[in-house]
N, C-alpha and C positions, 0 to 999 in steps of 0.2 A: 504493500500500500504506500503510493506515495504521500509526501507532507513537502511543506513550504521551503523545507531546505533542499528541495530538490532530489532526495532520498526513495530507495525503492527495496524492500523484502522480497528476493526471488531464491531460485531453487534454479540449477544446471537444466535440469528438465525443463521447468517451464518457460525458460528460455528459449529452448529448441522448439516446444511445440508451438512455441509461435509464428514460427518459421514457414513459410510455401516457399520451396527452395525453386527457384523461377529457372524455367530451362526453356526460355520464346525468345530467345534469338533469332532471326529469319534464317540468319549463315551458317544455325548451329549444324555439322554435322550426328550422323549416329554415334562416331565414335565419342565426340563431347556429350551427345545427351547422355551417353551412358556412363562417362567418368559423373557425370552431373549427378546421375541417379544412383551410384555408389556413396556421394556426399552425401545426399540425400539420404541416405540409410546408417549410413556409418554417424552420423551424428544426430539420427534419430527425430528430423522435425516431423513437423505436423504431416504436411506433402510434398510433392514433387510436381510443381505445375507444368503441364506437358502442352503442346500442339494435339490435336485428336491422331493424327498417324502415328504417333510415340506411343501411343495408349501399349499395345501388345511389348514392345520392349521395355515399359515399366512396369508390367505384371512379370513379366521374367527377371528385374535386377534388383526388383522390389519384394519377393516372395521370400517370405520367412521373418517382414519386419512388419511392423503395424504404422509406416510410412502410408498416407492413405495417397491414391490418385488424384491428380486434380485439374481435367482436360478443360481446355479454356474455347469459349463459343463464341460466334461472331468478333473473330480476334482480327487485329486490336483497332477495326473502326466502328462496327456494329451495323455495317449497313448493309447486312444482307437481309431477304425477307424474311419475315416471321418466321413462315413455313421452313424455310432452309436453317433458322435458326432451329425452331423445334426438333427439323428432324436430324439436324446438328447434334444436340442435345441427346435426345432419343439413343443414339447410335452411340455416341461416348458413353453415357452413364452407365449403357447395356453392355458396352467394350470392357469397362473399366470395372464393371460388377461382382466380373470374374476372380476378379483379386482378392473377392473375401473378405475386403474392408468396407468400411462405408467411403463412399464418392462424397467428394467434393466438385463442382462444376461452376467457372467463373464466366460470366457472361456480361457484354456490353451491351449498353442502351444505342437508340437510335440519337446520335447526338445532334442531327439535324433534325428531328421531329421534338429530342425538350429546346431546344433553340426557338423553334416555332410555336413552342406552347400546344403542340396537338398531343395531351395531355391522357385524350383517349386513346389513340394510337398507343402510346407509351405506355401507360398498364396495363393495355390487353396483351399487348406483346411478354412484358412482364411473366403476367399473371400465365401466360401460356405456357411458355418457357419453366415457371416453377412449376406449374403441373407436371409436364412431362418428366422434368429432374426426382421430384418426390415420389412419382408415381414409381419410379424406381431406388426408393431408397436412398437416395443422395439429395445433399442440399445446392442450395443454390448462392451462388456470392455476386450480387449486382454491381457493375463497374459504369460510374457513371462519369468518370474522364473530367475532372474538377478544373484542370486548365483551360477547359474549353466554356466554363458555365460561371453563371453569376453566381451571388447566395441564394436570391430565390430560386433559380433551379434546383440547388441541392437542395434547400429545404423539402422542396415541391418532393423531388424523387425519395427522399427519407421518409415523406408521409405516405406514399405510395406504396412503397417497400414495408412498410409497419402496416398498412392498410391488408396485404399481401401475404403477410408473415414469412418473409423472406429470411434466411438462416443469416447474412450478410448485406453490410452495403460498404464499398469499396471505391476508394479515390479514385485509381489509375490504371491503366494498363503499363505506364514504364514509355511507352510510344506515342504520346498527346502531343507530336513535339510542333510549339508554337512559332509564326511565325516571328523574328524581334525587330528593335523600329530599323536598322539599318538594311532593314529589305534583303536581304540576304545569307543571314546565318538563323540556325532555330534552335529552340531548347524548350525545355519545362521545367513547371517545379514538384508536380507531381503532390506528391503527400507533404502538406501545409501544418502546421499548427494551429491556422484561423478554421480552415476546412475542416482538419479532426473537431473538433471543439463543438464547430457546429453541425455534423453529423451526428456528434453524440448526445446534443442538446435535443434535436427533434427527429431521430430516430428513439422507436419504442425500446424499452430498457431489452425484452427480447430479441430485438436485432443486431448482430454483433457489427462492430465495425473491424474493416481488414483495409491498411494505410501499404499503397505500392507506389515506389519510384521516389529516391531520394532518401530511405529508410538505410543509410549506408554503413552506419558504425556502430556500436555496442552501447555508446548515450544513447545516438537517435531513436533504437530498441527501447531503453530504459524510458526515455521522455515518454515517447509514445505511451507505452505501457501503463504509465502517470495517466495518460489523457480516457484511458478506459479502452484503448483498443485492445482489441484479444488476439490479430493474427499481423502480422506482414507479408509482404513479398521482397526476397532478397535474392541479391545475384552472392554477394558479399556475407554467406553462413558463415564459412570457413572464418574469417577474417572473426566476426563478432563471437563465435561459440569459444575460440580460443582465447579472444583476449578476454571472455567471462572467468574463464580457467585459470587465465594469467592473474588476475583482480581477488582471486581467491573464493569465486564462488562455487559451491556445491552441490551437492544434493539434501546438502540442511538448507533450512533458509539463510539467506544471508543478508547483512542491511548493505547496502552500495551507495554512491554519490554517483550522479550523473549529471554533465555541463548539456544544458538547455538546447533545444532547434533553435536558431533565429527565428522570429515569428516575423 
């Protein structure tokens, strides 16, 4: 539990399972997704977030851990149709079922339809999408691309999502990358500290939030953590699960200090 001195009680474990160790690189070869899903296992997080073709080689690198799957849908602009999303969805949750864990499934909004406010388009798509995911046993994690949206969109989509009972609501994909003023280079910032705050302000207490893109260091985990988030996305496990090790954290709880996100 954090306090005002910036301070947090964790466990080696729940560190890790906070983790979707991200493997959506577009360049990624097989042979990296599979060092990728080795890490994934060897340090024991929550999942291994995959592309849907990965699915089969993460049931084989991943069998014998309770690493869950966790294939990503209408990756990473959302603008496929519904139907191609459902039966996106469909087809992973069913791939990935195999594995004997519970699935995980991230999926993006239409980021051109909450832009336009077609509010109903946006929850039905939703609401479709989680049907099909639960209808198999797996949850649904909604990625609504925060660099691309005001606060009233995020609010909007938090109450939509709580409306929905959706298992997550999620900043980024990692790939929002925005145009900047000098007309020629892009970036993002991905998972905000204004954005956490107010995801978890008007999302219902049952909807977890999960912060991707910019989540890079073993504070940033720790702040985050403070803010009520329960999962991340990291490229950077390795990097944060040892320097936890290094800081002398355990499997007892232990008290830590952590320097703040710039907000």
């Amino acid at each position: 539990m954090a306090s005002e001195s910036n301070t947090i009680s964790v466990t080696l474990t729940q560190l890790a399972k906070m983790i979707d160790h991200s493997l959506l690189h577009p360049t990624m070869t097989d042979a990296e997704i599979t060092e990728g899903l080795q890490i994934a296992k060897k340090y024991n997080v929550a999942t291994a977030c995959v592309k849907p073709y990965s699915i089969p080689l993460a049931r084989k690198e991943l069998a014998g851990s309770d690493v869950r799957i966790c294939p990503v849908i209408g990756f990473p602009h959302g603008n496929s149709t519904t139907a191609s999303k459902v039966a996106e969805a469909e087809e992973a949750a069913t791939l990935a079922a195999g594995s004997g864990g519970q699935v995980e499934v991230d999926m993006v909004v239409n980021v051109g339809k909450v832009l336009g406010g077609d509010w109903d388009y946006v929850t039905s798509e939703i609401a479709a999408i989680n049907a099909a995911v639960v209808k198999h046993c797996a949850i649904l994690k909604v990625i609504f691309e925060n660099d691309y949206l005001a606060d009233e969109h995020i609010i909007r989509l938090c109450q939509i999502c709580s409306d929905l009972d959706v298992a997550f609501v999620k900043t980024s994909t990692g790939y929002g990358f925005v145009k900047q003023p000098d007309g020629k280079s892009y970036n993002y910032r991905g998972a905000t500290v204004p954005d956490l705050k107010l995801m978890r302000q008007h999302a219902k207490p049952s909807v977890q939030i999960k912060a991707a893109g910019g989540v890079r260091t073993l504070d940033d985990l720790l702040h985050v953590m403070s803010l009520g988030v329960t999962r991340i996305g990291a490229t950077a496990t390795v990097a944060m699960l040892e320097e936890a090790r290094r800081r002398g954290i355990t499997e007892t709880p232990t008290t830590v200090s952590f320097k703040p996100m710039a907000e």
